[in-house]
N, C-alpha and C positions, 0 to 999 in steps of 0.2 A: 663496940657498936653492934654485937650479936642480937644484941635487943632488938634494934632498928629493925633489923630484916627481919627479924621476927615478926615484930609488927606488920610488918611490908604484906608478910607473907598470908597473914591471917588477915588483913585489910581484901586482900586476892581475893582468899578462898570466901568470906563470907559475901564479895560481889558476886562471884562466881554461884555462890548457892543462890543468892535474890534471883539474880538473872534469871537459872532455873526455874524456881518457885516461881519465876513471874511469867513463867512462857505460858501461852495460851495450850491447851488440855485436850480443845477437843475443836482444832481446825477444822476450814472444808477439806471435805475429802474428794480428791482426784476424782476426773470423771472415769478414769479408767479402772477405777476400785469400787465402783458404785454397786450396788447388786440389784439382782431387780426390781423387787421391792422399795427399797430406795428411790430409785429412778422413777416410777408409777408415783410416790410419796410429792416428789418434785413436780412431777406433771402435774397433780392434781394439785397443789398448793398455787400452782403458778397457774390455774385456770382459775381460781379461788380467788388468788389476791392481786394478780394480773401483774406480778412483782416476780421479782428472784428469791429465793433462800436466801435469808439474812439474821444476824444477830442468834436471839435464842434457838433459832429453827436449825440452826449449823448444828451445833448439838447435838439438839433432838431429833437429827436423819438419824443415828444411831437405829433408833427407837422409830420408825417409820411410821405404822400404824400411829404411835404415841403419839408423832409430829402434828398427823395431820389433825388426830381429834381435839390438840391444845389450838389448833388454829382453826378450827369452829368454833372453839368456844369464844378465843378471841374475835371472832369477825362479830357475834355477838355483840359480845360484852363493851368492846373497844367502839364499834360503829352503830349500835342501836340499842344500847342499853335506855333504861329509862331518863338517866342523867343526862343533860344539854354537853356540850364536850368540853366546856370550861370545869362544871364539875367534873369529870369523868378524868379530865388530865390533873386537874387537882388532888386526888386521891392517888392516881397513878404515881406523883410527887412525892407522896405521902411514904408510899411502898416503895418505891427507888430509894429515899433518905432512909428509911427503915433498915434496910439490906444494902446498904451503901454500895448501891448500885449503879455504876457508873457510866454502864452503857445505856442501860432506862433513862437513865439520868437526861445523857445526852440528844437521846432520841426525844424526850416529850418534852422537857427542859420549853424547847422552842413552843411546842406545838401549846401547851399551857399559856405560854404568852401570847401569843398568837390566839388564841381563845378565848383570850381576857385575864387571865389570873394576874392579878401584879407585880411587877417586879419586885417591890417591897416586900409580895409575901413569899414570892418564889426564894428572894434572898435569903428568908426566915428559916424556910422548909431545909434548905440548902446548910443551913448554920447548924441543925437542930433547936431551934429555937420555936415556939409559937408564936404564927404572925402577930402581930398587934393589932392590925386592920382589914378584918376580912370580912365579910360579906356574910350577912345572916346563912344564908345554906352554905358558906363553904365552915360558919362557925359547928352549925350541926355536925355539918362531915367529918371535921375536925375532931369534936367530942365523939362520935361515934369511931373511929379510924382510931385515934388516939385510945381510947378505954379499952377496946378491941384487942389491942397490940398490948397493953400492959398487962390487961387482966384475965385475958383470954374469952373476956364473955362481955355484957355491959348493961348497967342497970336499967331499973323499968325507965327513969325518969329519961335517959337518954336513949331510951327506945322510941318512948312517948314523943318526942320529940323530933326522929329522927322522922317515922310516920306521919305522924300529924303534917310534915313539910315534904316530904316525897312520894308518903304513899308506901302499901307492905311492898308491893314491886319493885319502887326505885330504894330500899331500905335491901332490898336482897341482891337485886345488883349492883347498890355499893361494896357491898361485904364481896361479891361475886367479884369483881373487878382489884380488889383487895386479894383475895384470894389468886386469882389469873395473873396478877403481878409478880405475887409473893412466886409462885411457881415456876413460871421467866426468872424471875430475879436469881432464886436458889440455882437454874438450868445455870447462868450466865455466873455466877461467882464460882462454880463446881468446875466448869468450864474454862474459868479464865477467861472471858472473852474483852479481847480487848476494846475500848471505848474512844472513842476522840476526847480531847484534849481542847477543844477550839469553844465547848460550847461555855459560857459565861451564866450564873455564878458555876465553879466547877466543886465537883462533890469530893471534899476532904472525906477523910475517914473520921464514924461517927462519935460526936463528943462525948468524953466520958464523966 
């Protein structure tokens, strides 16, 4: 039965290693370890967003200055970009499923619905799948987001297209909010940061 416990033993240690590999990376840090800079970081985030440090921003206190300029760009991008906030959490969808991103996920998951986006296509974005029924501009979105992410660039025709329906402004901060996600997203899986579990559909890892 030397086997058995063999087995036993390497069942252990490879839980033991997940466990590890799964702990979060770059927790909040004690207010007693904060430096000054830091703390100023905080202050001003939290006259900004009228909120506490949360999610990506736990992180990027590391990076103080860094925090606070990705969370300009976001009060931006996320609360007055050109895009109405159905679009806006639609693409945000788009870069969570991309970077299977679990915390984005959970966080806009709701606020998409909540927005309009449908649960039919929220399901899709969540499957990796392309919706079947989406809505003339979220199809634009789609085609540009989508070509974007494969090709790294995207034709005239799905430029033409993406303009003609938003305009060069709302064409740059779709890609802008593409961008601001992708960069959350990369902070938050470097990180670890753990995501809730509660929110419905929930992001599997991405199909291969």
């Amino acid at each position: 039965m030397r086997w058995i416990a063999t087995l036993v033993a390497l069942i252990a240690v490879t839980g033991l290693r997940a466990a590890v590999a799964a702990q979060e990376r770059l927790p909040p840090i004690p207010p007693d370890k904060l430096t000054e800079a830091q703390v100023k970081a905080i202050e001003e985030f939290k006259a900004a967003r009228s909120a506490d440090v949360t999610g990506p921003f736990v992180p990027l206190l590391r990076s103080p200055e860094a925090m606070n300029r990705v969370r300009a760009l976001g009060d931006y991008l996320r609360f007055r970009s050109a895009l109405p906030p159905r679009l806006s959490e639609f693409v945000i969808l788009l870069t969570a499923r991309q970077w299977t991103q679990r915390y984005e996920w959970g966080a806009h998951a709701p606020l998409a619905r909540q927005a309009g986006v449908s649960d039919a296509t929220i399901a899709a974005i969540a499957e990796g799948r392309r919706p079947e029924r989406m809505t003339e501009d979220e199809e634009v979105l789609y085609a540009l987001h989508d070509e974007l992410r494969r090709t790294g660039g995207v034709s005239d025709a799905t430029f033409v297209k993406a303009v003609a329906r938003f305009g060069e402004k709302g064409v740059v901060d779709a890609v802008g909010i593409t961008g601001y996600y992708t960069l959350l997203a990369m902070v938050l899986n470097v990180a670890r940061t753990p995501a809730s579990d509660a929110v419905t559909p929930a992001l599997a890892p991405f199909p291969k």
